[in-house]
C-alpha positions in Angstrom: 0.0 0.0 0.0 2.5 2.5 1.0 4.5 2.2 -2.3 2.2 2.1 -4.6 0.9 5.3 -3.2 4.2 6.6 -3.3 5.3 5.6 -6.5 1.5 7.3 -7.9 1.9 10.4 -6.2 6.3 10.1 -7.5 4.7 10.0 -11.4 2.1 11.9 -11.5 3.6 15.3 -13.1 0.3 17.0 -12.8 -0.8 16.6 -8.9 1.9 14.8 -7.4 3.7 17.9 -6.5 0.8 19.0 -3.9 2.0 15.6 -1.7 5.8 15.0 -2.1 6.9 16.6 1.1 4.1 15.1 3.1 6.4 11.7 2.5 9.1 12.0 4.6 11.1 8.8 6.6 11.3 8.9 10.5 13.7 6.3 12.1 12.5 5.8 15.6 13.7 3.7 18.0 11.9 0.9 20.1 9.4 2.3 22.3 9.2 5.6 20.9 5.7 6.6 21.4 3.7 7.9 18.6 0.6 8.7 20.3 -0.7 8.7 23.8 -4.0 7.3 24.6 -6.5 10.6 25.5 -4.4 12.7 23.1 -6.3 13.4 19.6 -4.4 11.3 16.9 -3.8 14.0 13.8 -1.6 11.8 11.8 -1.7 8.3 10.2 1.7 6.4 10.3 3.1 4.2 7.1 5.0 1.6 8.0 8.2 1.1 6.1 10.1 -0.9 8.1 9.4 -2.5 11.8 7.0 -3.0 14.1 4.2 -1.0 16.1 1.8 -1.8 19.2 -1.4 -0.1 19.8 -2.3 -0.7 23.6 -4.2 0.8 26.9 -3.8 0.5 30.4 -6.3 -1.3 32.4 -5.6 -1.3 36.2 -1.8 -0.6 35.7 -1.7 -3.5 32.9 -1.0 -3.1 29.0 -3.4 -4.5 27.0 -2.3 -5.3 23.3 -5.0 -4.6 21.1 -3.0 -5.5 17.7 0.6 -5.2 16.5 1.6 -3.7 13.0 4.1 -4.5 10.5 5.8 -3.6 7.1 2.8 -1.7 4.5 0.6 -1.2 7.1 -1.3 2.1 7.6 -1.8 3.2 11.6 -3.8 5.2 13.5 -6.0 5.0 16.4 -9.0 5.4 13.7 -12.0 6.6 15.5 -9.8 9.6 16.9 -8.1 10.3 13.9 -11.7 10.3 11.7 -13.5 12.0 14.3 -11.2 14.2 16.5 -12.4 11.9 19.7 -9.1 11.5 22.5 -7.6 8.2 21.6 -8.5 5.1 23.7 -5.0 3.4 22.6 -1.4 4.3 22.7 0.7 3.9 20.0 4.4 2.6 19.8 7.5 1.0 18.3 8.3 -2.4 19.2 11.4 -2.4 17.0 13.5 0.3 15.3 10.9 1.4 12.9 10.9 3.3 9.7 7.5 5.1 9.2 6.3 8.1 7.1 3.9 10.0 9.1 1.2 11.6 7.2 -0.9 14.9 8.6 -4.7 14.5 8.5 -5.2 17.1 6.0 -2.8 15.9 3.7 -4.5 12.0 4.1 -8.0 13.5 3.2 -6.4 14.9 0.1 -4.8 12.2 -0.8 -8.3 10.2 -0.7 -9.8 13.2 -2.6 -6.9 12.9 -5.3 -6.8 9.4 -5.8 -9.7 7.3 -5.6 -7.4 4.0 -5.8 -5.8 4.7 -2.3 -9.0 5.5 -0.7 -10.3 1.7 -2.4 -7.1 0.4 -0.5 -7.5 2.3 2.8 -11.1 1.1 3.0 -10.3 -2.5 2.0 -7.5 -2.0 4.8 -10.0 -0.7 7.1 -12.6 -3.6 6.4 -9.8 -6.0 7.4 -8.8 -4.2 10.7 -12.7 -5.2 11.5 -12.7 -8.6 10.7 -9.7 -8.6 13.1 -10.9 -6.9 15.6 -14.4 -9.7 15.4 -11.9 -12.6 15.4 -9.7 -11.0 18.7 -13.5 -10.3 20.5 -14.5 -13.7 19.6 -11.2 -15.5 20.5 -11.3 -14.3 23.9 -14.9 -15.2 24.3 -14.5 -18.5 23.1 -11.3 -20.3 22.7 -8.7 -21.1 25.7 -5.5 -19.0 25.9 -3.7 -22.4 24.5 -5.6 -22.3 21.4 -5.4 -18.2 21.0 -1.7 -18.9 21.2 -1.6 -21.8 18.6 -4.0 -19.9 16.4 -1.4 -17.0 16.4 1.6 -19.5 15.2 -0.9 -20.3 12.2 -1.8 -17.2 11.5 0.9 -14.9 12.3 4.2 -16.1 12.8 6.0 -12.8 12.1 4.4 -11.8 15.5 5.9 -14.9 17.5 9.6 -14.3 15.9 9.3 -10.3 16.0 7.1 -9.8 19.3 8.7 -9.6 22.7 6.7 -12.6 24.5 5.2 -10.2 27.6 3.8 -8.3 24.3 2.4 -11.5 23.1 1.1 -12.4 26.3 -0.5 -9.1 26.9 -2.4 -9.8 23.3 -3.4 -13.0 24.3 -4.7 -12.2 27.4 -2.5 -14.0 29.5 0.2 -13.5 31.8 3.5 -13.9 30.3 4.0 -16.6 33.0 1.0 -18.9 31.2 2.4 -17.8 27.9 5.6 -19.2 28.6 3.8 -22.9 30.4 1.7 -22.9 26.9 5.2 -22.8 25.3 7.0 -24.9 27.3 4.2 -27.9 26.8 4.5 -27.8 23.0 
């Protein structure tokens, strides 16, 4: 996602001028927050290269709501769509490469091209069928089988993830994360 919109805005000679600055690299280092839950999130972040988190605190505790990779948009949505204070945090797991883009310049880019608003939304739709799948996980399946559904489904997570991260996602302590583990 993020370079093809790069590479659209890069050649086209007739609008792409309005948006090349807006695409600038950040290197950030792990645990660099990006925004704080109750702030107002004004930017989306492209991720280039790395890894992000987007948690809350409940009773002292982080709760991982969903880690991020390479060519993957993020924002804490409802606040950045409807200027509402964030209920998530967001931050680097690893030393991350990300282009932040400014709200104004993202509507624009929807505005301009009509293909990178098709991908945000089908982006968007799969963010909800996530979010449905974590909700119904938690309801439904034992922390054992959250954890082996996660080496199916997303191994980068288990190889990139610190395991009190993963355990926080799961729902677990990382002390049951690690006797799940260890039984395998």
């Amino acid at each position: 996602m993020i370079d093809l919109l790069i590479e659209t805005v890069k050649k086209d000679k007739e609008k792409g001028s309005l948006f090349r600055d807006s695409f600038a690299e950040i290197k950030i280092p792990p645990k660099t927050v990006l925004l704080n839950s109750g702030e107002v999130s004004r930017q989306i972040f492209l991720i280039k290269k790395g890894c992000l988190r987007q948690w809350f605190s409940k009773d002292g505790k982080d709760i991982t709501i969903q880690f991020f990779f390479e060519n993957q948009p993020v924002a804490s949505i409802d606040s950045f769509l409807n200027n509402q204070p964030s209920l998530f945090t967001i931050e680097s797991i690893e030393h991350s490469s990300i282009i932040s883009i400014s709200k104004e310049t993202f509507e624009k880019l929807i505005r301009t091209y009509p293909e990178f608003k098709e991908r945000f939304n089908e982006f968007m739709l799969q963010r909800f069928r996530n979010y449905a799948q974590l909700f119904l996980s938690r309801i439904k399946d034992s922390p054992k089988e959250r954890y082996d559904e996660l080496i199916k489904t997303h191994p980068e997570i288990i190889k990139r993830v610190p395991q009190h991260y993963i355990a926080s996602f799961l729902g677990i302590t990382p002390i049951s994360l690690s006797r799940i583990r260890n039984r395998k």
